[in-house]
C-alpha positions in Angstrom: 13.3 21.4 -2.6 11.5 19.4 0.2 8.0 18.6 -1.3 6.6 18.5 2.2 8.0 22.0 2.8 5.9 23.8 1.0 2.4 25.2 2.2 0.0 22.4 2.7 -3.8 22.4 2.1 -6.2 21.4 5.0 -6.6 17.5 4.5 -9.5 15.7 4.7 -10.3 12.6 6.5 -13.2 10.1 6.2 -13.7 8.1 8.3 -15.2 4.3 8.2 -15.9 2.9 11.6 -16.9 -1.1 10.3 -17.3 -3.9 12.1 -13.9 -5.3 13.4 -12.0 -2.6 12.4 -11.4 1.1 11.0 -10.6 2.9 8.0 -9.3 6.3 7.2 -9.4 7.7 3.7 -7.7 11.1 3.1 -7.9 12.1 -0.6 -6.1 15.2 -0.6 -2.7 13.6 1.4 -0.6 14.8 -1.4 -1.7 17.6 -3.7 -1.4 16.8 -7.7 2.2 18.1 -8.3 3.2 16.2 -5.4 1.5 13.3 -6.4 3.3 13.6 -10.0 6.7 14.4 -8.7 7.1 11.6 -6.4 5.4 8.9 -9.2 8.5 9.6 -11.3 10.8 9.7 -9.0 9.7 6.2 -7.9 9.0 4.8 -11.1 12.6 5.5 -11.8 14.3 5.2 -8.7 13.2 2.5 -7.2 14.5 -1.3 -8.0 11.6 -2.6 -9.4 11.0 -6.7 -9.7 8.9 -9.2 -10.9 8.4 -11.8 -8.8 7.2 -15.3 -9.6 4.6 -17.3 -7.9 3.4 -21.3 -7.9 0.1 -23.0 -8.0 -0.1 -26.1 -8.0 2.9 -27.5 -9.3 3.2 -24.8 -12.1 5.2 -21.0 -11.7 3.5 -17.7 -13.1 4.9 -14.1 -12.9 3.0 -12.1 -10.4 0.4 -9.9 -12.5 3.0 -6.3 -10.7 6.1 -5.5 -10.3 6.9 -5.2 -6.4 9.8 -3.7 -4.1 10.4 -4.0 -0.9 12.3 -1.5 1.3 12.9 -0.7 4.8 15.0 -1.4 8.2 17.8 -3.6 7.6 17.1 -7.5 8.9 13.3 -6.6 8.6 12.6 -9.5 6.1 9.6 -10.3 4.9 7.0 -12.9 3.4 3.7 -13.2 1.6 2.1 -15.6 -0.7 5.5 -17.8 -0.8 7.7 -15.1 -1.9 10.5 -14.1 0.4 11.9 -10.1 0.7 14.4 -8.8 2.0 14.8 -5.0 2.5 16.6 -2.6 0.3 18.3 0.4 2.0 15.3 3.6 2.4 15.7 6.2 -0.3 15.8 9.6 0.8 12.1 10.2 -1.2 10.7 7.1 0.9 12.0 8.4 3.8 10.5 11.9 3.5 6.8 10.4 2.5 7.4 8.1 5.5 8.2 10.7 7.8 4.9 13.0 6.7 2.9 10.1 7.0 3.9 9.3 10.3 3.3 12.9 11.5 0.0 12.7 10.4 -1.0 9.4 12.2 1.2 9.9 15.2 2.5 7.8 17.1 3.0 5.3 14.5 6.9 4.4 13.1 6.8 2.5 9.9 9.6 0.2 9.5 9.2 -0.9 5.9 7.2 -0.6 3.0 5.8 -2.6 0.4 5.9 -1.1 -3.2 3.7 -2.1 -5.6 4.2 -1.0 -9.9 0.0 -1.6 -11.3 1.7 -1.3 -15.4 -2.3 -1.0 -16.3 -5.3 -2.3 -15.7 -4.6 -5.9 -16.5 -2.3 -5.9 -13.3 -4.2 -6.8 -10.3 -4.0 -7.9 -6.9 -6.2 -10.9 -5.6 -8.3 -10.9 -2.5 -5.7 -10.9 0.5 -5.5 -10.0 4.2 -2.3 -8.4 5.2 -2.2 -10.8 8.3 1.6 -12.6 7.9 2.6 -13.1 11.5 5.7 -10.7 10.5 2.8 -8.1 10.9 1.8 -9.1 14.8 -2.0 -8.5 16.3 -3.8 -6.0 14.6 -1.3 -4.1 12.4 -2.0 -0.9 10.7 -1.3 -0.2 7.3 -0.9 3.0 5.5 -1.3 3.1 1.9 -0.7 5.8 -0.5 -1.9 5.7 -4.1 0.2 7.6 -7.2 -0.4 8.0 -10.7 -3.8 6.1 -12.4 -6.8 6.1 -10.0 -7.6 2.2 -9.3 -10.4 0.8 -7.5 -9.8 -0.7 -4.3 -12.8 -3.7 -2.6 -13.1 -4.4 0.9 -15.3 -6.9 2.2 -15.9 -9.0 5.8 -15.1 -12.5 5.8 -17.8 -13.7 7.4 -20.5 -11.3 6.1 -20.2 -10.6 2.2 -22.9 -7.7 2.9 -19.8 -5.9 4.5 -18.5 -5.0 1.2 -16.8 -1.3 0.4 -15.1 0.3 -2.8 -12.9 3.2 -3.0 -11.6 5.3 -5.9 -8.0 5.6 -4.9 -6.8 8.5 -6.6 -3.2 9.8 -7.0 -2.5 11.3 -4.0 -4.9 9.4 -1.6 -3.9 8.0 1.4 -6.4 5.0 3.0 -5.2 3.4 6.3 -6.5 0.1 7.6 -6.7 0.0 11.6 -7.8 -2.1 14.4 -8.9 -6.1 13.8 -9.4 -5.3 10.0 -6.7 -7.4 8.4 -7.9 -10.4 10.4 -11.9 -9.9 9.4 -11.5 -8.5 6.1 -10.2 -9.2 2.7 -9.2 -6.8 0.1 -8.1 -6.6 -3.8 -7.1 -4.4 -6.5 -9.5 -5.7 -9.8 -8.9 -5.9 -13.5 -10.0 -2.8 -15.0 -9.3 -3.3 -18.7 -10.0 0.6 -19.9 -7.2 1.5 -17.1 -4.1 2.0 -19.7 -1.9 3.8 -17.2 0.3 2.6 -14.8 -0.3 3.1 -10.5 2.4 2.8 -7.9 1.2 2.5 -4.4 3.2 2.2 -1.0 1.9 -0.1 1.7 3.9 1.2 4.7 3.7 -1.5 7.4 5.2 -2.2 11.0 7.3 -5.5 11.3 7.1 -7.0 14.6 8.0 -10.5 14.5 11.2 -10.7 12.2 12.1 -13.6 10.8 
């Protein structure tokens, strides 16, 4: 059965008009059983990596595992490592598709997977600015499994600082000049013990 078939609740957006930018945060994208169905589909489905990465001189797995799907020839780059699409699943495709109906007229053309094991995994402060991404690109993110906290802040003014509870389910999309003015991260939280996936779905424009 079509998870998205089914009766939908009324969904609820908040929105957060900041300076340079806009965010939407919609808790209730995907109800619970939706939210659980499509975690293990992914977490089982989907060809899950670890990636390495260098500083200075010396290579360390990233603290994730990643994936990286979407159009074919739609490659990729960020923080040195290189990506190139794997074919859409038929599950990506259908939260792709509802996520696009709901912030019409947007067309995703790849997504970025990310497997949080528990709360040791993290992401570091980051912009999601490659040039692949062109001026001000909107990305859609949609949380399943553990809630993780997600920080915001403005470059130039560290008052400019937000935190969301991204629970399973929860969709937040980043809009307008944000990825150029503001940073963001997923922390340590060391009493988080379960594992999050979460699906970046972004627009390539400049292909390389």
């Amino acid at each position: 059965m079509d998870l998205f078939s089914q009766e939908e609740q009324e969904k609820v957006i908040e929105v957060f008009t900041v300076l340079d930018g806009e965010i939407l945060f919609i808790r209730n994208f995907l109800s619970l059983a939706k939210s659980k169905k499509y975690y293990d589909l992914l977490l089982q489905d989907i060809n899950w990596k670890q990636e390495q990465i260098s500083f200075y001189g010396k290579t360390y797995p990233v603290p994730r595992k990643t994936a990286w799907y979407g159009n074919e020839g739609l490659n990729y780059s960020y923080s040195g490592i290189k990506c190139f699409p794997e074919t859409w699943t038929a599950d990506l495709l259908k939260i792709k598709t509802a996520i696009e109906k709901f912030i019409s007229p947007e067309i995703f053309t790849s997504v970025l997977l990310n497997l949080y094991n528990n709360g040791n995994d993290k992401m570091g402060w980051h912009a999601d600015d490659e040039k692949e991404l062109g001026l001000n690109p909107i990305i859609a993110s949609l949380s399943l499994g553990e809630t993780r906290r997600f920080d915001i802040k403005h470059k130039k003014n560290p008052d400019l600082y937000y935190k969301f509870e991204l629970t399973s389910g929860s969709l937040l999309i980043m809009r307008g000049a944000l990825q150029h003015h503001w940073v963001h991260q997923i922390p340590v939280q060391k009493k988080v013990k379960n594992p999050r996936i979460n699906l970046t779905f972004r627009i390539i424009k400049n292909n390389t």
